[in-house]
N, CA, C and O atoms as CSV, one atom per row, in Angstrom:
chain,resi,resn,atom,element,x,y,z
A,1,UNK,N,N,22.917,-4.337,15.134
A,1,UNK,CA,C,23.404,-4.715,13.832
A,1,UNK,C,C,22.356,-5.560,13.118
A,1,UNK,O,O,21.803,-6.405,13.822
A,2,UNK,N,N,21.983,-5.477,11.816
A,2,UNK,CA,C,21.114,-5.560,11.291
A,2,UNK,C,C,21.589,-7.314,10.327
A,2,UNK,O,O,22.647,-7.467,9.716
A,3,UNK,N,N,20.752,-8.130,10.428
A,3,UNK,CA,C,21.029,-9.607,10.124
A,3,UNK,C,C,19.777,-10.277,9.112
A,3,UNK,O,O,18.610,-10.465,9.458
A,4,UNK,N,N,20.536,-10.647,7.434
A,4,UNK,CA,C,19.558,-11.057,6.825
A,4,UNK,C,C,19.121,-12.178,6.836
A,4,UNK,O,O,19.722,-13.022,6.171
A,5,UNK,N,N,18.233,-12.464,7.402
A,5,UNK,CA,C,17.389,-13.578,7.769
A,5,UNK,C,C,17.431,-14.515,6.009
A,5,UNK,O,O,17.804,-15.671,5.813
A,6,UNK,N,N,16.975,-13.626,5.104
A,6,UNK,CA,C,16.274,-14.821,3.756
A,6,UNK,C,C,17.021,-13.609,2.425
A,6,UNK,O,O,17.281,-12.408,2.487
A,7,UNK,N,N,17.137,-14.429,1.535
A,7,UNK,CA,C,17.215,-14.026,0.375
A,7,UNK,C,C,16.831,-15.068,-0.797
A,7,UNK,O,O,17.692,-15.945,-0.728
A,8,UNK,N,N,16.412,-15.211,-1.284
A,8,UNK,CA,C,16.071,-16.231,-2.166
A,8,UNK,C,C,15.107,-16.341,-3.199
A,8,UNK,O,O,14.173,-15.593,-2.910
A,9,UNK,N,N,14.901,-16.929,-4.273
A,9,UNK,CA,C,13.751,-17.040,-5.241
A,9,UNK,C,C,13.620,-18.454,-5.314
A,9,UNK,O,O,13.474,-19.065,-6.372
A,10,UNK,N,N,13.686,-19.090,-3.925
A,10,UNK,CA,C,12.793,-20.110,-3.893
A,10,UNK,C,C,11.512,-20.237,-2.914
A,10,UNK,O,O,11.648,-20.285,-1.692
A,11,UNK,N,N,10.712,-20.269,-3.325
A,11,UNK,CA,C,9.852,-20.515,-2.692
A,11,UNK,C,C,9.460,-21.438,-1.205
A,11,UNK,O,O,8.830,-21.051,-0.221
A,12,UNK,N,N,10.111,-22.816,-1.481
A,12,UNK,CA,C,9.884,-23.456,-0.596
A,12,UNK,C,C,10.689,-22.888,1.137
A,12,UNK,O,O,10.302,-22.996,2.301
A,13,UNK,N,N,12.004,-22.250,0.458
A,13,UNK,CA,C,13.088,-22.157,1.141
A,13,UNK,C,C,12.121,-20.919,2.296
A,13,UNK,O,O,11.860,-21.136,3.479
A,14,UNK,N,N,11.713,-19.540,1.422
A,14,UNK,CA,C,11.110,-18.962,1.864
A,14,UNK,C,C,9.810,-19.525,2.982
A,14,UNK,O,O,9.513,-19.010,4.060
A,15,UNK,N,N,9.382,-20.345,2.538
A,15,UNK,CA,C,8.261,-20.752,3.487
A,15,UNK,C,C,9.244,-20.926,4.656
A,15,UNK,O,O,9.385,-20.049,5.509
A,16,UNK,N,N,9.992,-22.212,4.669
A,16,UNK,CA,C,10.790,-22.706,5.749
A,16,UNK,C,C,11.350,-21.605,6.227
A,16,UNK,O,O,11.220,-21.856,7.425
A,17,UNK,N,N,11.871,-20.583,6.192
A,17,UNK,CA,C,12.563,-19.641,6.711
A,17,UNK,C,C,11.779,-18.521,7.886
A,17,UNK,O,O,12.047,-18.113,9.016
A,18,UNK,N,N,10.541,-18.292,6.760
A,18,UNK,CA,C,9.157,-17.650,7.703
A,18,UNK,C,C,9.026,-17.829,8.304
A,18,UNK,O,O,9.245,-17.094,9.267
A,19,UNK,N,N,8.394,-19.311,8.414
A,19,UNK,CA,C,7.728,-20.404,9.162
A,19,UNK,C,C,8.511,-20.681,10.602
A,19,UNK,O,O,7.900,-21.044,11.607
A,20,UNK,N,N,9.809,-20.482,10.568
A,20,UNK,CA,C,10.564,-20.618,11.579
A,20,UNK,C,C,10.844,-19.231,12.362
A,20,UNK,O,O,11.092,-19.018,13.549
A,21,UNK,N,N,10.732,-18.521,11.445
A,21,UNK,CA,C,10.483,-17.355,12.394
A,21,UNK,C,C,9.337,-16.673,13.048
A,21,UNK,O,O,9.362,-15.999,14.078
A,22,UNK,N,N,8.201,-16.993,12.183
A,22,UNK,CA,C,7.152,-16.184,12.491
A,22,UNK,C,C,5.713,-16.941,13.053
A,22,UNK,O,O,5.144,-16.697,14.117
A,23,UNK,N,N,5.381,-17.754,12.194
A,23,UNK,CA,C,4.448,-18.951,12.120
A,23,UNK,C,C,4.070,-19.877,11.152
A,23,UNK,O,O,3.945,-19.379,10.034
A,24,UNK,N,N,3.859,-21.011,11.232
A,24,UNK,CA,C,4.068,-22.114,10.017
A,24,UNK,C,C,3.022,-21.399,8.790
A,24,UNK,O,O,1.896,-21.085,9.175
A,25,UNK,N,N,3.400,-21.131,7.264
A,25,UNK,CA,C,3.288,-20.529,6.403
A,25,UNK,C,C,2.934,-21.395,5.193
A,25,UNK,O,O,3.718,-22.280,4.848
A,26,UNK,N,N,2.172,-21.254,4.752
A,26,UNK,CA,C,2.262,-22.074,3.080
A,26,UNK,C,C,2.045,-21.166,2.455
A,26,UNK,O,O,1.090,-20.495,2.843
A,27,UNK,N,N,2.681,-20.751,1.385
A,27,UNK,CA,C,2.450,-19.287,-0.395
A,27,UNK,C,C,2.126,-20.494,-1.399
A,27,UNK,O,O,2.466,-21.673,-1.500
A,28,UNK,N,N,1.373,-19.687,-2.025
A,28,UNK,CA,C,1.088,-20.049,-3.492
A,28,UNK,C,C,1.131,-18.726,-4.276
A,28,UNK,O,O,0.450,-17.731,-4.032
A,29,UNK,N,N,2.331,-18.920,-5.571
A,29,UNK,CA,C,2.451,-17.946,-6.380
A,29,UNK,C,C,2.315,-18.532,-7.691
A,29,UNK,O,O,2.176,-19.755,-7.693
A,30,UNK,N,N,2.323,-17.954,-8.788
A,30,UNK,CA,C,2.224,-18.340,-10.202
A,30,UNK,C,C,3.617,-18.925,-10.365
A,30,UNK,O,O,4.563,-18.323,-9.857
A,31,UNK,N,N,3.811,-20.034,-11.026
A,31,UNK,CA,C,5.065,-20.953,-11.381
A,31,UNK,C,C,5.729,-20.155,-12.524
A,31,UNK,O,O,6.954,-20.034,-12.542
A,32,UNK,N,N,4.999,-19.645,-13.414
A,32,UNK,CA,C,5.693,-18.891,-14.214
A,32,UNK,C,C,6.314,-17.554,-13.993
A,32,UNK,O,O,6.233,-16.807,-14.968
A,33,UNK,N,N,6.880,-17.104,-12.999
A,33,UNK,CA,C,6.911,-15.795,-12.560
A,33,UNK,C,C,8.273,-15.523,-11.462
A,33,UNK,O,O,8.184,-16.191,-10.432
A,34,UNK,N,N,9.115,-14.912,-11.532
A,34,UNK,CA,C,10.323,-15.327,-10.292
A,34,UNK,C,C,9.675,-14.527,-8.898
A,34,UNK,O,O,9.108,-13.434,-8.910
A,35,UNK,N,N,9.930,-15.394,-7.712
A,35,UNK,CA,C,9.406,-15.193,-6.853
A,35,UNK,C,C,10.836,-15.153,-5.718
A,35,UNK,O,O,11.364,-16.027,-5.031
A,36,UNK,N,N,11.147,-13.559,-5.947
A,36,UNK,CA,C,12.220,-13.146,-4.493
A,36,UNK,C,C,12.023,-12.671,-3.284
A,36,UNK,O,O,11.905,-11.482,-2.988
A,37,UNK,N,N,11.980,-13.664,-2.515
A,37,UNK,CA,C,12.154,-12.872,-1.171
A,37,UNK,C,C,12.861,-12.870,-0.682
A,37,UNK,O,O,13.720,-13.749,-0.752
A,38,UNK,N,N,12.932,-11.352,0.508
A,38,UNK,CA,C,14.080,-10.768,1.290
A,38,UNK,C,C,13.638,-10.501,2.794
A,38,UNK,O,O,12.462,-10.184,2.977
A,39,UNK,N,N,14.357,-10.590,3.707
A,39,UNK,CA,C,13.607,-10.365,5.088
A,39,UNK,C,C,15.266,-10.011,5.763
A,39,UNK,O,O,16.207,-10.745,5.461
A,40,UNK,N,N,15.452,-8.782,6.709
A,40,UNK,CA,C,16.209,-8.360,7.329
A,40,UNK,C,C,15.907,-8.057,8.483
A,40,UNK,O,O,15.052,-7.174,8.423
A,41,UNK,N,N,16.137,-8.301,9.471
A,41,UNK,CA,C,15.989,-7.992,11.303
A,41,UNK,C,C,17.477,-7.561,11.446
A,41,UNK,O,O,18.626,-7.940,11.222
A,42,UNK,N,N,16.389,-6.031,12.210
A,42,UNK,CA,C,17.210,-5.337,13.346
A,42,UNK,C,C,16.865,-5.479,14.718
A,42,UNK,O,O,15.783,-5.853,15.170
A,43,UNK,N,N,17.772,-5.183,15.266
A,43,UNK,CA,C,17.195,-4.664,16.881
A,43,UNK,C,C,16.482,-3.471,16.939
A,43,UNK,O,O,16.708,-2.437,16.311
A,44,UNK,N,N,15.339,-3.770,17.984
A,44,UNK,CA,C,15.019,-2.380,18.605
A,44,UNK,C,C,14.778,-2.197,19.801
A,44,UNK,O,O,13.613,-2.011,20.155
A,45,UNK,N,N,15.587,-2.202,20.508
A,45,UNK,CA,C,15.349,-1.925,21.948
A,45,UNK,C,C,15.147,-3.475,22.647
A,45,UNK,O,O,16.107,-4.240,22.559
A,46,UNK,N,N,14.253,-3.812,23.146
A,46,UNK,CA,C,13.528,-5.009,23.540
A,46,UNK,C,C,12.910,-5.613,22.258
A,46,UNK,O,O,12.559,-6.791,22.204
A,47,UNK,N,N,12.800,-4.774,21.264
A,47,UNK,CA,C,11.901,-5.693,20.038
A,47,UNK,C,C,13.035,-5.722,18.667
A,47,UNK,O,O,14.203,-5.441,18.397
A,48,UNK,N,N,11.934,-6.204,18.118
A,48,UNK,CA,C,12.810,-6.537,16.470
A,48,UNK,C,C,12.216,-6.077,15.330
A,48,UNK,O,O,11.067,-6.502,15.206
A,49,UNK,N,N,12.577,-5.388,14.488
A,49,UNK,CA,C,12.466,-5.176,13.742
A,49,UNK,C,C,12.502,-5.677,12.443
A,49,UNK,O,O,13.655,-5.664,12.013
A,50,UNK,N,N,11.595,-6.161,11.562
A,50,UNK,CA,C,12.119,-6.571,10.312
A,50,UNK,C,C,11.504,-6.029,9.235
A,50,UNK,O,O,10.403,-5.477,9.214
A,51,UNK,N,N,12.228,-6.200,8.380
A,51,UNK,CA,C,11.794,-5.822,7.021
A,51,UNK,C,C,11.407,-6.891,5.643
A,51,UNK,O,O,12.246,-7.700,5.248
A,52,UNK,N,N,10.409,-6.800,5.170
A,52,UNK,CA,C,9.926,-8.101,4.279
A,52,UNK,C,C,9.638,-7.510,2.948
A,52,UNK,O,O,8.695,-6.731,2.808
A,53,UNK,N,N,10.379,-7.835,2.011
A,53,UNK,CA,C,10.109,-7.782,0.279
A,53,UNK,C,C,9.897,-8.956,-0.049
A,53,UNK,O,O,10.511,-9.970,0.282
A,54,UNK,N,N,8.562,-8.768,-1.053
A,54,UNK,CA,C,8.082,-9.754,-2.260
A,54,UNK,C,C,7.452,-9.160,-3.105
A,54,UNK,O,O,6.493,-8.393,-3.183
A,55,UNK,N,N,8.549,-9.921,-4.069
A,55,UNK,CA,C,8.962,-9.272,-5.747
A,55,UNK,C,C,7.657,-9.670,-6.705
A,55,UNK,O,O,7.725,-9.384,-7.900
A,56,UNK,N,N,6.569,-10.276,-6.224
A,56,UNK,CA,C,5.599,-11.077,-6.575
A,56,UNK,C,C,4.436,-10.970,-5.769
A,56,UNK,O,O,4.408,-10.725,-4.563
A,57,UNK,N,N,3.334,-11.203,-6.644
A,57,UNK,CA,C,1.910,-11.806,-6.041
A,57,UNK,C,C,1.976,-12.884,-5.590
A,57,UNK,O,O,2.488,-13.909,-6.042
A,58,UNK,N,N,1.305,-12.629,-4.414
A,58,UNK,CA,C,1.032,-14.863,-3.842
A,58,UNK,C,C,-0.194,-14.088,-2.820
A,58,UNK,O,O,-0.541,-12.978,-2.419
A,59,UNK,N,N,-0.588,-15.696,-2.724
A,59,UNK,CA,C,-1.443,-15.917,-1.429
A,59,UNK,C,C,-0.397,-16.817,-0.294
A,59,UNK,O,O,0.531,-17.514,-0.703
A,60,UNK,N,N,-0.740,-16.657,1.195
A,60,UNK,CA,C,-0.733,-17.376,1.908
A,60,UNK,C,C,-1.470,-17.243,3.159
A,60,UNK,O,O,-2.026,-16.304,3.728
A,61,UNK,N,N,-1.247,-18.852,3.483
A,61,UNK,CA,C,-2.117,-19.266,4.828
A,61,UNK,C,C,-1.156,-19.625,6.226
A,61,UNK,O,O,-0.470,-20.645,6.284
A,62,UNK,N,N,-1.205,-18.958,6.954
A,62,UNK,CA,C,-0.423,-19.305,8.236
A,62,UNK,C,C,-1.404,-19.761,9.332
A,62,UNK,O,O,-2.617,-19.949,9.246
A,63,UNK,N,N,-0.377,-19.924,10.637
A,63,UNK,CA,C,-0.988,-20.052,11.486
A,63,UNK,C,C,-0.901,-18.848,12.832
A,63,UNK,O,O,0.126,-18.198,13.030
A,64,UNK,N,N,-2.007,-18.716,13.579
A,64,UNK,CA,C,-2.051,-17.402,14.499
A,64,UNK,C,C,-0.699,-16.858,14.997
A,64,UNK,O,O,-0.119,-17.817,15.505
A,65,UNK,N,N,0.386,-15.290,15.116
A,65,UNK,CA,C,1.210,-15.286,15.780
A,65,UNK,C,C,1.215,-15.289,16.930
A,65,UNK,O,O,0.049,-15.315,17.325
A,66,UNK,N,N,1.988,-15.275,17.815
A,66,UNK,CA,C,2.377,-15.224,18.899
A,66,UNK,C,C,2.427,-13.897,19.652
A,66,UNK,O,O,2.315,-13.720,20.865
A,67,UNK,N,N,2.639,-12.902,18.573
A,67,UNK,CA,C,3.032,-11.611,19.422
A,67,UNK,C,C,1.779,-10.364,18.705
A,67,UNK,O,O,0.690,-10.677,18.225
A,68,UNK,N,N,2.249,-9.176,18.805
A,68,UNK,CA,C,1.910,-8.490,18.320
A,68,UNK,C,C,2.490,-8.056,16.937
A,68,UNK,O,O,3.715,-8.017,17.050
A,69,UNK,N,N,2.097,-7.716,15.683
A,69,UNK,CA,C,2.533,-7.958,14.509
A,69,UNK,C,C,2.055,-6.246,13.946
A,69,UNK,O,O,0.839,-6.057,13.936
A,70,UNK,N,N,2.766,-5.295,13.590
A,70,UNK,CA,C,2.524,-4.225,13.032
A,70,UNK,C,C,2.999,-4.353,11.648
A,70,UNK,O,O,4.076,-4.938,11.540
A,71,UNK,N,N,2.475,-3.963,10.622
A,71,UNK,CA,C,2.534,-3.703,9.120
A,71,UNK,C,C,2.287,-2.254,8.590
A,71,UNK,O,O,1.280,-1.557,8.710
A,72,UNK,N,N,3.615,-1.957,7.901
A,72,UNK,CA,C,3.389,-0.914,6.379
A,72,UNK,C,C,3.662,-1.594,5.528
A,72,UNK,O,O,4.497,-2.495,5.448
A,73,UNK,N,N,2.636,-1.007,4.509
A,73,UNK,CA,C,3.300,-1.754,3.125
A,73,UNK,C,C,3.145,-0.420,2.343
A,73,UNK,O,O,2.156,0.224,1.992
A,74,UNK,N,N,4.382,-0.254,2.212
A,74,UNK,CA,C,4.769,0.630,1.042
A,74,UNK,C,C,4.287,0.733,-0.420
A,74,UNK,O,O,4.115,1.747,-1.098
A,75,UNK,N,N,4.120,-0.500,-0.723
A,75,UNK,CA,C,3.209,-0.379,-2.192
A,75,UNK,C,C,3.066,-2.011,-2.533
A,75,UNK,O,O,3.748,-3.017,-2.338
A,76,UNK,N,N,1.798,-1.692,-3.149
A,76,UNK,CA,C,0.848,-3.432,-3.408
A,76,UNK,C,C,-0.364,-3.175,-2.468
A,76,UNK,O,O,-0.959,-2.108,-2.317
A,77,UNK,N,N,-0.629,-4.455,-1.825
A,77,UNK,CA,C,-2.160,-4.538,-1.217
A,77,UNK,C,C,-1.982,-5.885,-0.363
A,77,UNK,O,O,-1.619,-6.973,-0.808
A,78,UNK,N,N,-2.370,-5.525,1.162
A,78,UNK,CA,C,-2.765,-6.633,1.899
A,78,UNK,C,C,-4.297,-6.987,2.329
A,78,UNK,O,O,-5.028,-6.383,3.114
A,79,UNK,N,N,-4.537,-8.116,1.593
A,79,UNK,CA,C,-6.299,-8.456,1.661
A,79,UNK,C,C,-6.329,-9.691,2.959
A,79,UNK,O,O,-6.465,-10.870,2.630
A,80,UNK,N,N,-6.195,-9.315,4.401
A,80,UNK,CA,C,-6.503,-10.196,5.149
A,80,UNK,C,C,-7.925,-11.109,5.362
A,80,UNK,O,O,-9.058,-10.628,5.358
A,81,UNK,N,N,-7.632,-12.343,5.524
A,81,UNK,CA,C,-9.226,-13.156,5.472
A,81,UNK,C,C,-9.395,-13.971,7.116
A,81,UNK,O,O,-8.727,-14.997,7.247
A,82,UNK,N,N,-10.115,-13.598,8.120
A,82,UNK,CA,C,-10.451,-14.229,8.959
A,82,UNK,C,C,-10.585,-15.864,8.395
A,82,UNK,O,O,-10.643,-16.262,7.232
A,83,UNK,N,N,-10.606,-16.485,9.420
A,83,UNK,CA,C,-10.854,-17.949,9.156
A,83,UNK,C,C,-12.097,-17.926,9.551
A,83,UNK,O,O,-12.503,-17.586,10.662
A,84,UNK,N,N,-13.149,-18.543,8.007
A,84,UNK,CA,C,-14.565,-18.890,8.693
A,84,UNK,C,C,-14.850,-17.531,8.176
A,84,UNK,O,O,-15.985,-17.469,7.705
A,85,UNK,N,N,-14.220,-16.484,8.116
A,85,UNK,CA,C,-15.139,-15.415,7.365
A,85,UNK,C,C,-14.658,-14.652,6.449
A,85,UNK,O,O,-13.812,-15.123,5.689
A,86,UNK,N,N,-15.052,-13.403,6.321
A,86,UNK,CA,C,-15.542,-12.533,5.073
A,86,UNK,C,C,-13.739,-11.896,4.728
A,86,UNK,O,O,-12.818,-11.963,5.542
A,87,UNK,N,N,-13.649,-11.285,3.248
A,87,UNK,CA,C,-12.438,-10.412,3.429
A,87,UNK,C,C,-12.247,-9.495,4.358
A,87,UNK,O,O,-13.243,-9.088,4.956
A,88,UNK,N,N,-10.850,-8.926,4.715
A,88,UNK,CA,C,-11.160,-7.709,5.844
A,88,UNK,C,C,-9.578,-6.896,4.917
A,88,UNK,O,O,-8.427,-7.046,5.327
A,89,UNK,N,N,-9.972,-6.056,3.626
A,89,UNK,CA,C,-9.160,-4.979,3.129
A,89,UNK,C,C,-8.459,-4.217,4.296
A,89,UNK,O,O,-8.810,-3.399,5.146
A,90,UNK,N,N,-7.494,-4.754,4.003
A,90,UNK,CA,C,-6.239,-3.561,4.461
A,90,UNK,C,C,-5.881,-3.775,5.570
A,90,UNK,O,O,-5.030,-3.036,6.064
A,91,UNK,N,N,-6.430,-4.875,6.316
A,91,UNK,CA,C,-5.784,-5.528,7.843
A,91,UNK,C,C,-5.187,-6.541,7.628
A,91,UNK,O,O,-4.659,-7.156,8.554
């Protein structure tokens, strides 16, 4: 059974919510702009599944996960940045 973790267009709330699930998080988005996020976990077997919408551009900075972390993104762009180095498009 499938359990919504976040819904919200607050920002801060969103961090705290991440952050507790995934790894401590800081976003920066434009103040002028509504910023919704949504996150839903399912089960899958031994793992979990979730699902993450944002209705908005931001940056953020976390810290390393814990597990193994797979990503689609259906539409937009993820520009990952090593720490200490160069962009790395699309990881």
């Amino acid at each position: 059974m499938s359990v919504v973790l976040l819904d919200t267009t607050d920002l801060g709330e969103a961090e705290e919510v991440l952050s507790a699930n995934y790894s401590k998080m800081q976003f920066a988005a434009s103040a002028d702009r509504p910023t919704r996020t949504w996150a839903k976990r399912s089960p899958l077997g031994s793992m979990a599944f979730d699902e993450l919408r944002y209705d908005y551009v931001f940056h953020y900075e976390g810290d390393p996960m814990d597990g193994i972390v797979l990503t689609r993104v259906r539409s937009g762009a993820v520009i990952h940045e090593q720490p200490g180095g160069g962009l790395i498009p699309g990881q």
